[in-house]
N, C-alpha and C positions, 0 to 999 in steps of 0.2 A: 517474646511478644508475637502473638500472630495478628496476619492482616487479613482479617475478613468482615464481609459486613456486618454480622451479626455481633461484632465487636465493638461496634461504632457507637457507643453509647453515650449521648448527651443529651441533656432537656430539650425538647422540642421548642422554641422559638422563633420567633421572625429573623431574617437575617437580609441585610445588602448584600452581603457575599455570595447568595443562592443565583444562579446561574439561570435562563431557563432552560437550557439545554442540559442539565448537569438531571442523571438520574434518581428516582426516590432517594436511596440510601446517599450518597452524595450532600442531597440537601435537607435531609433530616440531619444528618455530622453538621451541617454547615449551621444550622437552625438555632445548637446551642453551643457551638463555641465559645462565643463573646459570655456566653452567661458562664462559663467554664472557666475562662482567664479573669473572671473577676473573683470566681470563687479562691483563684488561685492565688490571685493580689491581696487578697483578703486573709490568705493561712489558711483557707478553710483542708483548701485538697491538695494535695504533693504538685508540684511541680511536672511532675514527671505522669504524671495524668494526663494533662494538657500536652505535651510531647508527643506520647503515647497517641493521643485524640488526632490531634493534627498530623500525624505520620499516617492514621490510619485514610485519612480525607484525602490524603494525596495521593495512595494506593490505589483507592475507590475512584478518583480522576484517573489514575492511572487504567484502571480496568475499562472503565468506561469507553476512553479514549481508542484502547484496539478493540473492544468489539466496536467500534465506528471504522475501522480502520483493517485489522486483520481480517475481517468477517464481512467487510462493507464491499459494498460490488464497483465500487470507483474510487480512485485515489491518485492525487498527483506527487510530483518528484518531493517536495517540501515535505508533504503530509508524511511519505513515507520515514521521512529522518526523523519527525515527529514519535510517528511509531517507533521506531526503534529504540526510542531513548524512555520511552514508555517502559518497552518490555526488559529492559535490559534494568530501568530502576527496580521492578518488582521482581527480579531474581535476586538483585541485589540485597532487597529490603529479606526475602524471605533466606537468604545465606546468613544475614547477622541477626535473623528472628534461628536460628537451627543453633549458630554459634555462639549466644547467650543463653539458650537452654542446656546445651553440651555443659558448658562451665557450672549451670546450676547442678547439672549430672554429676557432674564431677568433684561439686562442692556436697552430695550430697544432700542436697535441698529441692529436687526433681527427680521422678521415677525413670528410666531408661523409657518405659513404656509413653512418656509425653513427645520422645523425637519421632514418631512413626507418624503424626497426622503434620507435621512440618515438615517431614521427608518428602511427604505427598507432597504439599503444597510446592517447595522448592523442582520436583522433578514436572507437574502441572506445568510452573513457570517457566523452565526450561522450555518445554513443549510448545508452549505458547511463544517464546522468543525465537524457537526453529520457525513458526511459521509466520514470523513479522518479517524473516530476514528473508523468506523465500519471496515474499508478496513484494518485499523493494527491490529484489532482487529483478522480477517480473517487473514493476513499474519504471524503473531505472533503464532494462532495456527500450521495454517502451519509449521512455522517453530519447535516446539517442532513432530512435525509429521517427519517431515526430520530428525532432531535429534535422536530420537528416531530410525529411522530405520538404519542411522550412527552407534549410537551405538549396533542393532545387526552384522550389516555389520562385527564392527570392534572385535567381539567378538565370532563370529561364528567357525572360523578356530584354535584359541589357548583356547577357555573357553566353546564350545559349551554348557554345562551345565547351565549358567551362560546365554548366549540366549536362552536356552527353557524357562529359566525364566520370560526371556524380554519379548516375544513371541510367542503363539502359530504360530506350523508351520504344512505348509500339501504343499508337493510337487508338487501333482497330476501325469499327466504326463509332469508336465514342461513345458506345451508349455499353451503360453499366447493371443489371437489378440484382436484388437480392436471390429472384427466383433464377436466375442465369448463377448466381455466386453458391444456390443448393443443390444443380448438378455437379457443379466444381467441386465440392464436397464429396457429392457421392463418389465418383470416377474414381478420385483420389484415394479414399476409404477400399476402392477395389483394388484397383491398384498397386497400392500399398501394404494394404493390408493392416490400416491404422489413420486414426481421423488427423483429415489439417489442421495445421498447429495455428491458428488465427489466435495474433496476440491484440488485433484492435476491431471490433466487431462497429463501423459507424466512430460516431464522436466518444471521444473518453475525457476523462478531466483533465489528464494529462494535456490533450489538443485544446480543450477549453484554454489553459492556462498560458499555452504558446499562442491564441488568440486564432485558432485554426482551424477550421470547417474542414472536417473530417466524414460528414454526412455523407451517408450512400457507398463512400467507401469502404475497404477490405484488407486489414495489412496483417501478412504471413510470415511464420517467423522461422521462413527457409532461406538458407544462402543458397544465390540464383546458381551459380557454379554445381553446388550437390547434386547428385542423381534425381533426387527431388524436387530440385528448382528447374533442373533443365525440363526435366518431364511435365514442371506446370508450365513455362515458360511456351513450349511447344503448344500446348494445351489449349493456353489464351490466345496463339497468333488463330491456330484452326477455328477458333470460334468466335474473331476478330474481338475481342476484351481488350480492352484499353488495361495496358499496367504502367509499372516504373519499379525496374529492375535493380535493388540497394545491395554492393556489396561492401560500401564504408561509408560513417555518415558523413566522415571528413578524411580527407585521407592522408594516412598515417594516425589517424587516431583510431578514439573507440570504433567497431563494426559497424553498428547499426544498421546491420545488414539483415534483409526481407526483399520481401515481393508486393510491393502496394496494385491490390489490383483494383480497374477504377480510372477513373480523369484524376489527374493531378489534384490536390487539395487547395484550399486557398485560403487565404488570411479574411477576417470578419470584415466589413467595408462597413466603417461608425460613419454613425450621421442619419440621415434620416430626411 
C-alpha cells in the first residue's frame, strides 16, 4: 500500500472530524469517511478499504504536521517531540508499505518493477526524519540556552552570588541594537573567516513558552572558554555591550552553554 494523496480516495462529504487547520487533502479523506464505514457495515466494501483509508489520513496528518514543523521558522521543546514521532511513523508506515509488496514479489503476484517508486518514498522519508531530528536537535539546545538564562533571571535579585556562578556578566553601558549586534557580525565573519553561529535572533517560541522576553536580545552558540568566545567576549567589553557569559545551564548538567549578548532577559509581568 502506498501513502500518498492522491490515494486518498473517498466521497466527498461534510464531516465534524475536518479540522480547520488540517490541509485540502486531509479534509477531502476526512469528508467521506463516515460514508465509507457505513459502507463497510453494510458489506458493501472490504474492510480493509476503510483501514487502508484511514492509514492513509493519518500519513497526510502526519505530512502536514512536519511541513509545520520541519520547514516552519519557530518551534518549541514539545512541538519538536511532536515532530519526531511524526517522522519516524511515516518511515515506519512506508517500511511495511515496501515489506508487503516484497512478499507479493515474491508470491509472484507483483512486478519486481512496483518496489522502485516505494524505494523512493521510504529513502524521501528517511530524509525527511534526518531533518526532523536535526531541527530538535537545534531546538532542544536552544532550549537548555533559555534555561539556563531563566535560571540566572531568577537568581540574580535573592542569591546574586550563586548567578556570578552561572555566568559571567559585564554590563557595559547597558544599551544594546541590532545595528550595534551587524557590526558584531561583520568583525566576526573577518575574523574568522565564517558567520556567528546566532541560535536565538530576539524572542523564539521556545522563550515564548518559558514565559520569557527574549526581545532585543542576541544569543550565540559559542562556548565563552573557545578561541571564539574569548575573542567576542573581548569584543563586547571594547565596545561596552552588555552580555552574560553561559558555560553550563546548571552545573553538572546539560551545557547550555553561549554567549547572550544584550541586558539580561526577563520573565513576562501578567496583569495589566
Amino acid at each position: 500500500m502506498r501513502f500518498l494523496p492522491g490515494l486518498i480516495l473517498v466521497a466527498c462529504a461534510t464531516s465534524v472530524f475536518a479540522q480547520p487547520e488540517d490541509p485540502p487533502e486531509v479534509m477531502r479523506a476526512k469528508a467521506g469517511i463516515e460514508r465509507l464505514r457505513s459502507l463497510v457495515d453494510a458489506g458493501v466494501v472490504p474492510r480493509m478499504q476503510l483501514v487502508h483509508a484511514e492509514a492513509a489520513i493519518a500519513d497526510a496528518e502526519d505530512a502536514a504536521l512536519l511541513r509545520r514543523t520541519v520547514y516552519g521558522t519557530d518551534l518549541t521543546d514539545d512541538q519538536a517531540g511532536e515532530m519526531l514521532a511524526a517522522a519516524a511513523r511515516r518511515v515506519d508506515r512506508r517500511k511495511q508499505a515496501l515489506d508487503d509488496t516484497r512478499k507479493l514479489v515474491d508470491d509472484g503476484v507483483a512486478s519486481l518493477l512496483s518496489l522502485a517508486p516505494l524505494l523512493e518514498e521510504l529513502d524521501f522519508a528517511r530524509k525527511e526524519q534526518d531533518l526532523a531530528e536535526s531541527r530538535a536537535r537545534y531546538t532542544r539546545e536552544l532550549a537548555q540556552m533559555a534555561r539556563a538564562e531563566e535560571l540566572v533571571e531568577s537568581t540574580l535579585d535573592h542569591d546574586p552570588q550563586q548567578a556570578r556562578e552561572l555566568a559571567d556578566r559585564y554590563d557595559g553601558d547597558g544599551v544594546f541594537t541590532m545595528g550595534a549586534f551587524a557590526r558584531v557580525e561583520l568583525d566576526f565573519v573577518k575574523q574568522f573567516g565564517k558567520p556567528l553561529p546566532v541560535s536565538a535572533m530576539g524572542e523564539t517560541a521556545v522563550h515564548r513558552a518559558l514565559g520569557f522576553d527574549h526581545r532585543g536580545r542576541v544569543d550565540v552558540a559559542i562556548h565563552p572558554d573557545l578561541p571564539e568566545g574569548r575573542w567576542l567576549l573581548e569584543y563586547l567589553v571594547e565596545r561596552h555591550i552588555p552580555y552574560f557569559a553561559f558555560r553550563q545551564a546548571v552545573p553538572g548538567k546539560a551545557t547550555g552553554a553561549h554567549i547572550h549578548i544584550g541586558p539580561m532577559s526577563t520573565h513576562y509581568k501578567l496583569g495589566g
